[in-house]
Backbone and ligand atoms as CSV (ligand in chain L), in Angstrom:
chain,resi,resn,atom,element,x,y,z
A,1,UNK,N,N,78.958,74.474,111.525
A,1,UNK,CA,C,79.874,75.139,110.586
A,1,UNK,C,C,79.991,76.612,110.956
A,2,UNK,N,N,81.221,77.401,110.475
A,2,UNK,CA,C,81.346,78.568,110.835
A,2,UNK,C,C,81.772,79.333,109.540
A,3,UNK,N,N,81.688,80.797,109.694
A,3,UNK,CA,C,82.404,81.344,108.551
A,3,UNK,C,C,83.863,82.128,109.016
A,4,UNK,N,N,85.093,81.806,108.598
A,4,UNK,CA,C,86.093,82.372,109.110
A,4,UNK,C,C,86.435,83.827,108.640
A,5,UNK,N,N,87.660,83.966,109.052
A,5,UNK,CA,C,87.875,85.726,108.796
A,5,UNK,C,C,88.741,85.566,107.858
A,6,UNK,N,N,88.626,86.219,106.601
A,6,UNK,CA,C,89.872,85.955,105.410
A,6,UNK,C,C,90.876,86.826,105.951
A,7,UNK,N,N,92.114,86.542,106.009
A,7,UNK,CA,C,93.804,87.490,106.007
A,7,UNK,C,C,94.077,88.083,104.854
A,8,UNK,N,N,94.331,89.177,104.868
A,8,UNK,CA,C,94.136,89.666,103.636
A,8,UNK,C,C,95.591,90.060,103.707
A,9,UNK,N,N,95.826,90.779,102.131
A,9,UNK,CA,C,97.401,90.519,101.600
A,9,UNK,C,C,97.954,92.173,102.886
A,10,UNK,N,N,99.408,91.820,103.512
A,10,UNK,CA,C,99.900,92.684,104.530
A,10,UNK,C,C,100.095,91.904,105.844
A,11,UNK,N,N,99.165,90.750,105.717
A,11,UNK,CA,C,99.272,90.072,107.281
A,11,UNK,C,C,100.504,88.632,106.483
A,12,UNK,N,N,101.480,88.659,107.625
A,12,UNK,CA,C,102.620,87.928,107.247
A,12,UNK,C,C,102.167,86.408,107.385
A,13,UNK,N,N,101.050,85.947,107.728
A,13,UNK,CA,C,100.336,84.596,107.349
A,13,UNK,C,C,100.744,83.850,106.041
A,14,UNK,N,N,100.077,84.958,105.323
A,14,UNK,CA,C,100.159,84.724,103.493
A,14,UNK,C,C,101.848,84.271,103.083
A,15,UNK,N,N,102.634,84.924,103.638
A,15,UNK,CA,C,103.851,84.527,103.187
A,15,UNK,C,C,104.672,83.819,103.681
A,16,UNK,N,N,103.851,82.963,104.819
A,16,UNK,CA,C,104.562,81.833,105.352
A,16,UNK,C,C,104.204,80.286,104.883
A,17,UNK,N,N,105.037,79.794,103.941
A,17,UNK,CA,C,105.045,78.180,103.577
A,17,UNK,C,C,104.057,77.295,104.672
A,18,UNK,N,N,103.006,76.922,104.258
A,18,UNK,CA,C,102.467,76.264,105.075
A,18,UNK,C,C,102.774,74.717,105.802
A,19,UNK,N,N,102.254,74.105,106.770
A,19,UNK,CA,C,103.154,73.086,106.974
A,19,UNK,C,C,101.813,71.917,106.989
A,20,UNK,N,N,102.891,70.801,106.151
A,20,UNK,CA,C,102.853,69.634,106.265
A,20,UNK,C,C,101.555,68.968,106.876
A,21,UNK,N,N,100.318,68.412,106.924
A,21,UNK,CA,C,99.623,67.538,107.562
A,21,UNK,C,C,99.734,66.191,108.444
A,22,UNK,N,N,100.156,65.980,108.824
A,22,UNK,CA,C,100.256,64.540,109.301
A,22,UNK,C,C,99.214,63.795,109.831
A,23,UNK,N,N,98.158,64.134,110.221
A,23,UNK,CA,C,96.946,63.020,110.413
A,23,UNK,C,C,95.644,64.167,110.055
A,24,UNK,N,N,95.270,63.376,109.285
A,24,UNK,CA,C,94.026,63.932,108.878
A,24,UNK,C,C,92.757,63.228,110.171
A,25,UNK,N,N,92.198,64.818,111.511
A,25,UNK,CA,C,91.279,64.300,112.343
A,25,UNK,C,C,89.941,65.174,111.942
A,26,UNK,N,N,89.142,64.826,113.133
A,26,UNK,CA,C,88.185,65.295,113.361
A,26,UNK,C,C,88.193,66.892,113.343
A,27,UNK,N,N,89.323,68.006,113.157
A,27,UNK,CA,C,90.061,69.062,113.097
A,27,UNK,C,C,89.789,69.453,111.786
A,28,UNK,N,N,90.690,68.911,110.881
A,28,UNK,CA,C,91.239,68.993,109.759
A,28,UNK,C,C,89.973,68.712,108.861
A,29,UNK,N,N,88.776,67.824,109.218
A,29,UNK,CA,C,87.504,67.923,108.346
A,29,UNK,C,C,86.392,69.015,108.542
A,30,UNK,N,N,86.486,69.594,109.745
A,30,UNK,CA,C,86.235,70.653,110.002
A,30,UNK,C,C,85.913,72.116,109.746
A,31,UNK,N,N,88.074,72.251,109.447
A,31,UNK,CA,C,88.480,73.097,109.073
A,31,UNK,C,C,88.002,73.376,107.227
A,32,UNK,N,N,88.182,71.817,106.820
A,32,UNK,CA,C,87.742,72.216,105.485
A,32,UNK,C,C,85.845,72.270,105.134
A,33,UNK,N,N,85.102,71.918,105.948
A,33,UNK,CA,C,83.659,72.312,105.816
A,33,UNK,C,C,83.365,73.747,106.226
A,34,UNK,N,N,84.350,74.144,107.085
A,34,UNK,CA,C,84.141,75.810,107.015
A,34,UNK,C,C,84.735,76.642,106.089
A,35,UNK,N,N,85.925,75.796,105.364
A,35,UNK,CA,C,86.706,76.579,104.254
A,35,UNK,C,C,85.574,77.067,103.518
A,36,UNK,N,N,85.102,75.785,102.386
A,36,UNK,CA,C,83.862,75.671,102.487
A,36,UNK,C,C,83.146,76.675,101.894
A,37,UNK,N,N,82.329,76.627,103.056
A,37,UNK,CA,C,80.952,77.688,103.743
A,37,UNK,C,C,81.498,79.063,103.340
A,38,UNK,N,N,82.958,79.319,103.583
A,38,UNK,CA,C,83.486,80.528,103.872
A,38,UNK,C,C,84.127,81.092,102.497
A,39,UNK,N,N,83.809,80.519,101.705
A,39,UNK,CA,C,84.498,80.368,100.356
A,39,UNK,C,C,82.955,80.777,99.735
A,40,UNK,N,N,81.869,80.562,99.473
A,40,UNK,CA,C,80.566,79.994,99.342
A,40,UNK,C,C,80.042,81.503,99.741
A,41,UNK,N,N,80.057,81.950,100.751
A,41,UNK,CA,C,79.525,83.222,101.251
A,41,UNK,C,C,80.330,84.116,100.266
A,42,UNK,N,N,82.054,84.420,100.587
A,42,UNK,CA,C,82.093,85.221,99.495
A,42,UNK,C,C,82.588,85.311,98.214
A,43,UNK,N,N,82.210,84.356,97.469
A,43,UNK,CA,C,81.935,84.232,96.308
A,43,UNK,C,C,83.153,83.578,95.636
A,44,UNK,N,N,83.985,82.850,96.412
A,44,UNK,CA,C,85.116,82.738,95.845
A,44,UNK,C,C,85.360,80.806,95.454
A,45,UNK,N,N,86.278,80.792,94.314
A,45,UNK,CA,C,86.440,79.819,93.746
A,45,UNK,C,C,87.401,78.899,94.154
A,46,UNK,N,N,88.243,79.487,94.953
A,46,UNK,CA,C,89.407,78.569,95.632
A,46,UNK,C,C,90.115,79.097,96.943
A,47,UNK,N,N,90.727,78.693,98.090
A,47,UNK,CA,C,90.893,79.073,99.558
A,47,UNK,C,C,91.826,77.951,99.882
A,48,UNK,N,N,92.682,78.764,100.204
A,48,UNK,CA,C,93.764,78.237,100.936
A,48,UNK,C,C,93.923,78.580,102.935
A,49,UNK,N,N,94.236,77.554,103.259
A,49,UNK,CA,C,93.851,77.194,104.926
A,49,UNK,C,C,94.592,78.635,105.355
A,50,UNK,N,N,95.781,78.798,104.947
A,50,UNK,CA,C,96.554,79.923,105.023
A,50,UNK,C,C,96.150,81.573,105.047
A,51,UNK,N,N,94.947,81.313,104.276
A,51,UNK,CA,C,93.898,82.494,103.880
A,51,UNK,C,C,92.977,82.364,105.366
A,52,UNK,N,N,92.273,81.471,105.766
A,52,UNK,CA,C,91.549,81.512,106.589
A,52,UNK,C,C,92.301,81.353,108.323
A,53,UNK,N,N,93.811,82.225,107.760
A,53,UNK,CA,C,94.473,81.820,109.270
A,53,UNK,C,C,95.032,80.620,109.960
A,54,UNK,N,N,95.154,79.372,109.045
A,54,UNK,CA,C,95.701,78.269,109.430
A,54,UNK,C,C,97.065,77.721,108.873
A,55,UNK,N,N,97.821,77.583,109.536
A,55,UNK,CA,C,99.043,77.016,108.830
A,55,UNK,C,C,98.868,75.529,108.653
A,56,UNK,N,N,98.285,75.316,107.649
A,56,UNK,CA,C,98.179,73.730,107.356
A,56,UNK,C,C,98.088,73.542,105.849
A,57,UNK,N,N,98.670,72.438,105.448
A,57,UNK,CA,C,98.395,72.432,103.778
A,57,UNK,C,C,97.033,71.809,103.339
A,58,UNK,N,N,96.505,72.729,103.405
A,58,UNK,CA,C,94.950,72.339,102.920
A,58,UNK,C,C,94.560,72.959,102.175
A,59,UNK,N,N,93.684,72.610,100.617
A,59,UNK,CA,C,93.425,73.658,100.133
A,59,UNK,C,C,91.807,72.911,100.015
A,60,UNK,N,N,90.607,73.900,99.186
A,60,UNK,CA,C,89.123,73.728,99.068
A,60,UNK,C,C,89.339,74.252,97.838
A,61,UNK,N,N,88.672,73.862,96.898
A,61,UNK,CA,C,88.091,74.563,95.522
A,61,UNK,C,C,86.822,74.171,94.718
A,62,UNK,N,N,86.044,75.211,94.291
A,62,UNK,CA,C,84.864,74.637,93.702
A,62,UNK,C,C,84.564,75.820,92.262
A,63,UNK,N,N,84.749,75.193,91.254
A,63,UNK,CA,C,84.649,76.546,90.405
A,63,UNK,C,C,83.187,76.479,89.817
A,64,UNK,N,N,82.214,75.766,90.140
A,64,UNK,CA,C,80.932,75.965,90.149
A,64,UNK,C,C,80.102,76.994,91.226
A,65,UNK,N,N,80.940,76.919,92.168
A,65,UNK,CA,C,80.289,78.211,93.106
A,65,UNK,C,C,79.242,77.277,94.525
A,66,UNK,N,N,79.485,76.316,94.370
A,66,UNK,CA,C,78.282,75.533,95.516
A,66,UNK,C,C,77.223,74.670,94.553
A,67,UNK,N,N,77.338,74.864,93.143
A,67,UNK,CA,C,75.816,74.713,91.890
A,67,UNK,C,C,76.241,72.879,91.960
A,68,UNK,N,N,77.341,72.883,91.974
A,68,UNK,CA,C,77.625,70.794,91.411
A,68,UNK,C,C,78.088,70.848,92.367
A,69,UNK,N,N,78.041,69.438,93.353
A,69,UNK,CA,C,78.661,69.053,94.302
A,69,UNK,C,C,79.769,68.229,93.656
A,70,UNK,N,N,79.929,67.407,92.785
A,70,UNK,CA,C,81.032,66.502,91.904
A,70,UNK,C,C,82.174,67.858,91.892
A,71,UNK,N,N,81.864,69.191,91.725
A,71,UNK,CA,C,83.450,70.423,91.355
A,71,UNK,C,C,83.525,70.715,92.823
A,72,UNK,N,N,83.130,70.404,93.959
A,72,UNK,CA,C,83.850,70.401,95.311
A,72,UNK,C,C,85.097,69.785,95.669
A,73,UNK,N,N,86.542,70.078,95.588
A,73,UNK,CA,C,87.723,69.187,95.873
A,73,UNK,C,C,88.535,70.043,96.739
A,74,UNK,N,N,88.622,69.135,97.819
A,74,UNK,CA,C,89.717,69.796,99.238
A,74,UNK,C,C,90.510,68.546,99.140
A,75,UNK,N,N,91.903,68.912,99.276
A,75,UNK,CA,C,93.088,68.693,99.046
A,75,UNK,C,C,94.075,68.819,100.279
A,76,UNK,N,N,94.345,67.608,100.816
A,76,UNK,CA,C,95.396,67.848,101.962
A,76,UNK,C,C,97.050,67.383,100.918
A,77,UNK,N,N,97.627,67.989,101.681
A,77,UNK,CA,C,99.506,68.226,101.097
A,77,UNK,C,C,99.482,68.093,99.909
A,78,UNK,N,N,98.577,69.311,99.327
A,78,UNK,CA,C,98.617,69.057,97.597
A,78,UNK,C,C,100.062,69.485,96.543
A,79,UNK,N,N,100.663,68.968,96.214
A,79,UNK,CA,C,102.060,69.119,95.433
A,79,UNK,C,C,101.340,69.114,93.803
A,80,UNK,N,N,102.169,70.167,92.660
A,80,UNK,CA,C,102.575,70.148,91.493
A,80,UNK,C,C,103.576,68.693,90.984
A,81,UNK,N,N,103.076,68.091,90.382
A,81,UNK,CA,C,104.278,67.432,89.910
A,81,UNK,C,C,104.394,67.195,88.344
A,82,UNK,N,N,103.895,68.009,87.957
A,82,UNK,CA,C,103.935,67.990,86.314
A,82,UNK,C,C,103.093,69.796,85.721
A,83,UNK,N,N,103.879,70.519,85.225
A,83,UNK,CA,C,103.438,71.673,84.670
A,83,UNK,C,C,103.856,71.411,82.900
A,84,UNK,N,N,102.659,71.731,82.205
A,84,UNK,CA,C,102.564,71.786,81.158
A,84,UNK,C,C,103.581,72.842,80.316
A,85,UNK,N,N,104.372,72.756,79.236
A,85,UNK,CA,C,104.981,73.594,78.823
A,85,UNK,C,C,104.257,75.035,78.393
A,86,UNK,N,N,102.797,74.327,77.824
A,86,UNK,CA,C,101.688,75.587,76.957
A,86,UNK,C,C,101.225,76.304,78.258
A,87,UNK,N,N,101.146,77.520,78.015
A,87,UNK,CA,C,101.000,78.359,79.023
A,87,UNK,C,C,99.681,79.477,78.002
A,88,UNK,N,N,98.897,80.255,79.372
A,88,UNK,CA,C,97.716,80.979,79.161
A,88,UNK,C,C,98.326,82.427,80.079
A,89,UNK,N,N,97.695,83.240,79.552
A,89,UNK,CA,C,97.882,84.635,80.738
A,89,UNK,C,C,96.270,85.172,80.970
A,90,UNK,N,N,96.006,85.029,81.818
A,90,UNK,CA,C,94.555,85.032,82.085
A,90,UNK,C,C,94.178,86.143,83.287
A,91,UNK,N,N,93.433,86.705,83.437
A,91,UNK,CA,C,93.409,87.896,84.587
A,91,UNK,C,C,93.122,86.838,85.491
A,92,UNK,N,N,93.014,87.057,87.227
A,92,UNK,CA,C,92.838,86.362,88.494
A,92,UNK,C,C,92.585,87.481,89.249
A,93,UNK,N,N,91.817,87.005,90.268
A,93,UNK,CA,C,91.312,87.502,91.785
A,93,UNK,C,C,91.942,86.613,92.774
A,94,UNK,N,N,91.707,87.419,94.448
A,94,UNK,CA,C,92.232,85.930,94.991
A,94,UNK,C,C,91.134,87.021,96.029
A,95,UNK,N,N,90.617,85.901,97.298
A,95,UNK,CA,C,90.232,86.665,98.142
A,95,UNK,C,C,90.872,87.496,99.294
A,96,UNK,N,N,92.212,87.163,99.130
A,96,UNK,CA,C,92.949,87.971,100.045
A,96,UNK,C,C,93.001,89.458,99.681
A,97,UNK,N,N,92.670,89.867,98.701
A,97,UNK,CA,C,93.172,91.085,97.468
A,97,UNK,C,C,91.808,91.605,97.264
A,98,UNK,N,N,91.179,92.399,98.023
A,98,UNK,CA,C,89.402,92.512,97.635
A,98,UNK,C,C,89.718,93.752,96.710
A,99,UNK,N,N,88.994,93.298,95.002
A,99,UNK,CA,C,89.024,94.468,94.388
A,99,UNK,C,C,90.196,94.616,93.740
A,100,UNK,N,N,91.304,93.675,93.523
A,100,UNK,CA,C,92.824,93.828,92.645
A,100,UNK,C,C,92.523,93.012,91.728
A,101,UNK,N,N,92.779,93.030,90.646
A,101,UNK,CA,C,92.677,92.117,89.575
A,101,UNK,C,C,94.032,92.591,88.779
A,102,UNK,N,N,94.292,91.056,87.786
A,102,UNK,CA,C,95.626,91.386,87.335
A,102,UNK,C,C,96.244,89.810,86.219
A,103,UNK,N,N,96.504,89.675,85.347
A,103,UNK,CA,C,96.759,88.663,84.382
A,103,UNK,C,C,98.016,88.104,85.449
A,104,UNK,N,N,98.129,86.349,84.763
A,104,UNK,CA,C,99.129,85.899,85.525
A,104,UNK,C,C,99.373,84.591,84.720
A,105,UNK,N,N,100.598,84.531,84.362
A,105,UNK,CA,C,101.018,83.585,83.349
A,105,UNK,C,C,100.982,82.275,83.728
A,106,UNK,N,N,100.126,80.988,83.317
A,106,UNK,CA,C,100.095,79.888,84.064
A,106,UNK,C,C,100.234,79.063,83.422
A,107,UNK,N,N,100.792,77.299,83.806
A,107,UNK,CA,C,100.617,76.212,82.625
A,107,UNK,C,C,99.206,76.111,82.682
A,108,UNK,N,N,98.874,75.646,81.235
A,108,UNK,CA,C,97.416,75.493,81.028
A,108,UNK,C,C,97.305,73.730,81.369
A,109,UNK,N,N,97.744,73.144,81.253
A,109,UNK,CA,C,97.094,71.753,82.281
A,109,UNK,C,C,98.583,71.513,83.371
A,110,UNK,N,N,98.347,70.864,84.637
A,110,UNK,CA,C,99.304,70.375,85.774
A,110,UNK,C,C,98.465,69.176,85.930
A,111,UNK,N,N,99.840,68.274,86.745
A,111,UNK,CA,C,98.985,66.960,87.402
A,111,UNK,C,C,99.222,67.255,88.675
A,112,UNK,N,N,98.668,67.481,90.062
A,112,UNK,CA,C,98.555,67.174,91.498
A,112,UNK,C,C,98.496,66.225,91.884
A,113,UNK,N,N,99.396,65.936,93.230
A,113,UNK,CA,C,99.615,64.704,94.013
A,113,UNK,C,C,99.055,65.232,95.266
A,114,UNK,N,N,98.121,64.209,96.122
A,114,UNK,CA,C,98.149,64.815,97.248
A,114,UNK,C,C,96.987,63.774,98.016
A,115,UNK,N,N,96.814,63.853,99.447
A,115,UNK,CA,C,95.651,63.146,99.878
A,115,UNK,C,C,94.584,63.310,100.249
A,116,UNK,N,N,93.189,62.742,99.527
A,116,UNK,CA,C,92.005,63.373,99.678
A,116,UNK,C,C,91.589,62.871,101.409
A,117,UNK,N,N,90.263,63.614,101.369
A,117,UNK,CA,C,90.223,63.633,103.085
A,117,UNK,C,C,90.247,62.517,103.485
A,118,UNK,N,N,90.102,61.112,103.527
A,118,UNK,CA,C,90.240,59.866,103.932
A,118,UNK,C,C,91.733,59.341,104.094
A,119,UNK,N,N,92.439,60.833,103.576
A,119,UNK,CA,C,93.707,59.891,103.729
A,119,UNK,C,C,94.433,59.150,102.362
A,120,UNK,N,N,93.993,58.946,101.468
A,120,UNK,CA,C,93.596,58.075,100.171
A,120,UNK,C,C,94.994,58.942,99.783
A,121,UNK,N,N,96.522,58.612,98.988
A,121,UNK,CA,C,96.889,59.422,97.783
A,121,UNK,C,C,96.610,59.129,96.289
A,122,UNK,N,N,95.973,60.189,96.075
A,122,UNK,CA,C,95.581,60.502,94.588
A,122,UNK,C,C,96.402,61.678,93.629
A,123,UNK,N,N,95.862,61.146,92.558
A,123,UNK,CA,C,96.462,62.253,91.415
A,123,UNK,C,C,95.539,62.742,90.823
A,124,UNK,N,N,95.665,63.842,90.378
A,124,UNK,CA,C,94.533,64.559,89.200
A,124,UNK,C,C,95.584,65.454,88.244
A,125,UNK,N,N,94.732,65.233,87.044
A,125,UNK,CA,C,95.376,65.627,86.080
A,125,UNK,C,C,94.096,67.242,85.681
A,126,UNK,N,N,94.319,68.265,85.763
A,126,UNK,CA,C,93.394,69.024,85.516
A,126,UNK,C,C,94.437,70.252,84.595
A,127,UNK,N,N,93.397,70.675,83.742
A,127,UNK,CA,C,93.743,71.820,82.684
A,127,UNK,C,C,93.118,72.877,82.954
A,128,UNK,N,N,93.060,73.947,82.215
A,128,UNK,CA,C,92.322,75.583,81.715
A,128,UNK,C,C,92.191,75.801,83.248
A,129,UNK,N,N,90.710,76.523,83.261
A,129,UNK,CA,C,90.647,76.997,84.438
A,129,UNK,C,C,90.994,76.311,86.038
A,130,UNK,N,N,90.685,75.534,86.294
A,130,UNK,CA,C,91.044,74.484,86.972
A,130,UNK,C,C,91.983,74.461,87.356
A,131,UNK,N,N,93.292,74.239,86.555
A,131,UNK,CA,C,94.948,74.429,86.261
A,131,UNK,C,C,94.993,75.510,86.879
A,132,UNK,N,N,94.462,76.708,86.852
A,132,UNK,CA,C,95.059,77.688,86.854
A,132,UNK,C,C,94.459,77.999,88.426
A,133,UNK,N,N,92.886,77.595,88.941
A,133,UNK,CA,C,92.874,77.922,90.348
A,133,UNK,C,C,94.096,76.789,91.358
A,134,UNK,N,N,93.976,75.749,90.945
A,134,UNK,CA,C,94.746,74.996,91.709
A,134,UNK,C,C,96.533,75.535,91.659
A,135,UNK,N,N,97.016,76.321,90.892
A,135,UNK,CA,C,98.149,76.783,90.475
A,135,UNK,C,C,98.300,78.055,91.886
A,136,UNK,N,N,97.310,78.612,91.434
A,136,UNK,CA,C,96.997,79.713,92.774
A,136,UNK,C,C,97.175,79.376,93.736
A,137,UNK,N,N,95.755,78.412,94.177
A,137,UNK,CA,C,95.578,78.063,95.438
A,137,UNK,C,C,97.208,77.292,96.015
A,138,UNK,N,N,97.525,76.436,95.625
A,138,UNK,CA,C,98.977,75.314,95.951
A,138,UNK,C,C,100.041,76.810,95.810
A,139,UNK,N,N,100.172,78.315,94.998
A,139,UNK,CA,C,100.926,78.861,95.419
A,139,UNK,C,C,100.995,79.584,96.744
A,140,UNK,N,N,99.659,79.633,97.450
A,140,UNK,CA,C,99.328,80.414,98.481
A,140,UNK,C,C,100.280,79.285,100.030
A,141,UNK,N,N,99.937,78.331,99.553
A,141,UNK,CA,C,100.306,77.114,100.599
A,141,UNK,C,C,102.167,77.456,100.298
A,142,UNK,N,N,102.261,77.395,99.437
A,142,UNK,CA,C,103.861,77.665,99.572
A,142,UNK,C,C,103.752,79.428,99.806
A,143,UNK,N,N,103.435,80.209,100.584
A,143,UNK,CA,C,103.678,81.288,101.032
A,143,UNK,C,C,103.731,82.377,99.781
A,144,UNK,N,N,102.964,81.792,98.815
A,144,UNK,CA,C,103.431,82.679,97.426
A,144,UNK,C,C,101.982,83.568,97.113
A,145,UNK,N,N,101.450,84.602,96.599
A,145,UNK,CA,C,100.858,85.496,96.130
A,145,UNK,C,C,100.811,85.309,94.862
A,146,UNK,N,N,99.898,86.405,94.325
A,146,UNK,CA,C,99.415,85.968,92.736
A,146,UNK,C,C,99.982,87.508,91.848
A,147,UNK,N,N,100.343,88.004,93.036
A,147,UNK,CA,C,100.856,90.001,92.684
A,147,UNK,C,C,102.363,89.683,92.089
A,148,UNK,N,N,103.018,88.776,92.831
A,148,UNK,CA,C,104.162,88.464,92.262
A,148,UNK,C,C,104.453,87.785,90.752
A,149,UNK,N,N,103.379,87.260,90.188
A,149,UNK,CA,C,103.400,86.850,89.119
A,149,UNK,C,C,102.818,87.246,88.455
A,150,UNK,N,N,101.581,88.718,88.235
A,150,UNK,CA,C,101.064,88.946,87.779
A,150,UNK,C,C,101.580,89.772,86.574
A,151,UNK,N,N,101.222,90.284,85.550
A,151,UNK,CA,C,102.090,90.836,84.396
A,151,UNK,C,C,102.161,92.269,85.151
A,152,UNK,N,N,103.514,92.972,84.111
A,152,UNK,CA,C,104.117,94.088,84.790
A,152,UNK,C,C,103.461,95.330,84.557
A,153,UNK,N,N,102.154,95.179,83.418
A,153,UNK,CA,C,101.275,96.529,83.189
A,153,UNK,C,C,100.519,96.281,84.366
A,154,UNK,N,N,100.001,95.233,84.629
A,154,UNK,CA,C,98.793,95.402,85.633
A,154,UNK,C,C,98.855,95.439,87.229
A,155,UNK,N,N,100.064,94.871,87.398
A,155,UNK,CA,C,100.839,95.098,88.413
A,155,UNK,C,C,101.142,96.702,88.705
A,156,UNK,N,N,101.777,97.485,88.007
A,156,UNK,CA,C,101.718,98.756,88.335
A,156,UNK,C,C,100.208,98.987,87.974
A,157,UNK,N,N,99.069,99.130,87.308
A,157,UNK,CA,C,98.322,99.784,87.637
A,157,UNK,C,C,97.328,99.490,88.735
A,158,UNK,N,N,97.678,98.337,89.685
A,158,UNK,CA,C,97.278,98.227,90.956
A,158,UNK,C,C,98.081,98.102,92.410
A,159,UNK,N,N,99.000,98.993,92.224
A,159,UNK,CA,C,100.390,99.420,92.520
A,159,UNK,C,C,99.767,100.012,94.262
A,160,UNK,N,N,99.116,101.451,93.788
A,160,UNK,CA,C,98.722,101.801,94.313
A,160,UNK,C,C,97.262,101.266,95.486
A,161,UNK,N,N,96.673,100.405,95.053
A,161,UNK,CA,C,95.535,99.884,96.108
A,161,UNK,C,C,96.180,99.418,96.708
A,162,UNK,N,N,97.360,98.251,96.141
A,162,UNK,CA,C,98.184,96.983,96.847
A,162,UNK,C,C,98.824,97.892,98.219
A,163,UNK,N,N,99.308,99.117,98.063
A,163,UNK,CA,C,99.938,99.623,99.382
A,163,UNK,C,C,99.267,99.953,100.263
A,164,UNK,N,N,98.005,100.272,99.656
A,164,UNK,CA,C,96.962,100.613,100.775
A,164,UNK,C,C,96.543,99.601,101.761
A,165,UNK,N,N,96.097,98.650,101.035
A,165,UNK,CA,C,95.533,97.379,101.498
A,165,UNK,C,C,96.768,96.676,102.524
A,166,UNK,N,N,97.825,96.816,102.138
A,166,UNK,CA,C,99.165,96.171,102.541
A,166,UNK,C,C,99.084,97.557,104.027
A,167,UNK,N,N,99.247,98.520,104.044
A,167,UNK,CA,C,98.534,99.421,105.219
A,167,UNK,C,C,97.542,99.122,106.323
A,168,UNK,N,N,96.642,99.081,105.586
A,168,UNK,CA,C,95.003,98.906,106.396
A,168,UNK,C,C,95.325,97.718,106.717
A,169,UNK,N,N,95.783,96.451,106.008
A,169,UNK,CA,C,95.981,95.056,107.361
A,169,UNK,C,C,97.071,95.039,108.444
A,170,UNK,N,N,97.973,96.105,107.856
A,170,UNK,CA,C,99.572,96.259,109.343
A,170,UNK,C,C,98.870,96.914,110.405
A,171,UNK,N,N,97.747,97.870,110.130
A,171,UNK,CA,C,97.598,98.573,111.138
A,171,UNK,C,C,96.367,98.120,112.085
A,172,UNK,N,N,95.399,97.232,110.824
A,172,UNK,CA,C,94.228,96.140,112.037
A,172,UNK,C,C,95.134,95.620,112.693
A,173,UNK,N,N,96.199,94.701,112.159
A,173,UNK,CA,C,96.958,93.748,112.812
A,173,UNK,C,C,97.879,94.653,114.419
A,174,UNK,N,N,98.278,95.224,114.063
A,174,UNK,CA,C,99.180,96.648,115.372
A,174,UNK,C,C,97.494,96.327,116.316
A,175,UNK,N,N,96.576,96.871,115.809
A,175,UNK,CA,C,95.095,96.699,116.905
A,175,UNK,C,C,94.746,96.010,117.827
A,176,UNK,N,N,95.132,94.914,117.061
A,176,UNK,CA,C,94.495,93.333,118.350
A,176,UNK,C,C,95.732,92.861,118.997
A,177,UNK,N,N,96.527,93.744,118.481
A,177,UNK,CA,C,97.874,92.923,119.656
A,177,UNK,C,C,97.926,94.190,121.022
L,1,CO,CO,CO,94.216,83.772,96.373
């Protein structure tokens, strides 16, 4: 197993729609045991493949932190297909964003379609918190951010880091090329 390098918000990764899976290999189980690991180290509750530099629709989430192995769920071509009308506004982190925090209006339960690693399609019906990382995570796979939806007080008062940060990754990125 390895620990990957998170992309942080500025690198044009994040805002590209991720693509499609078509065979789940020896790759693709991989990729998600290092999601993983890499999720696990820094402290985070949900990771999108997109985050760790991969264009693939994969997502990992565990909102126990590593404590229950049963709240471990990686998700290949995970789709929304049911959003609840009742909605929550709840603050969020994401790990692309080290240090931004910011409310973000979400349905409080969705059902997901998608195929677990065997290939298998399943559904889950999940609410509250849950709802709301998988809401995240499945927006990151469609090229979407959590700044864009976040409410408009807290949004400007992290106005200012967001440009910085959106800076400091254009100009690592200008580095290695
Ligand atoms: Co995120």
């Amino acid at each position: 197993m390895s620990i990957l390098k998170i992309h942080y918000y500025g690198d044009p990764i994040l805002e590209k729609p991720t693509s499609i899976v078509k065979n789940i290999t020896a790759n693709e189980i991989a990729l998600v045991e290092n999601m993983f690991e890499t999720m696990y180290t820094v402290e985070g509750i949900g990771l999108a493949a997109n985050q760790v530099g991969v264009n693939k629709r994969i997502l990992v989430i565990d909102a126990s932190r590593g404590q229950l192995k049963k709240e471990r769920v990686a998700l290949i071509n995970p789709e929304i297909i049911f959003y609840s009308k009742e909605t929550d506004c709840l603050k969020e982190g994401c790990l692309s964003f080290p240090d931004i925090e910011g409310a973000v209006e979400r349905a409080i339960s969705i059902v997901i379609r998608a195929l677990n690693l065997n290939g298998d399609p399943i559904e889950l019906e999940v609410k509250e918190l849950l709802a709301r990382i998988f809401q995240h995570e499945i927006d990151h796979l469609n090229g979407r951010m959590f700044i864009e939806k976040m409410n408009q007080i807290d949004r400007q008062m992290v106005d200012s880091k967001l440009k910085k940060l959106k800076k400091q990754t254009i100009a690592q990125l200008k580095e290695k090329k």
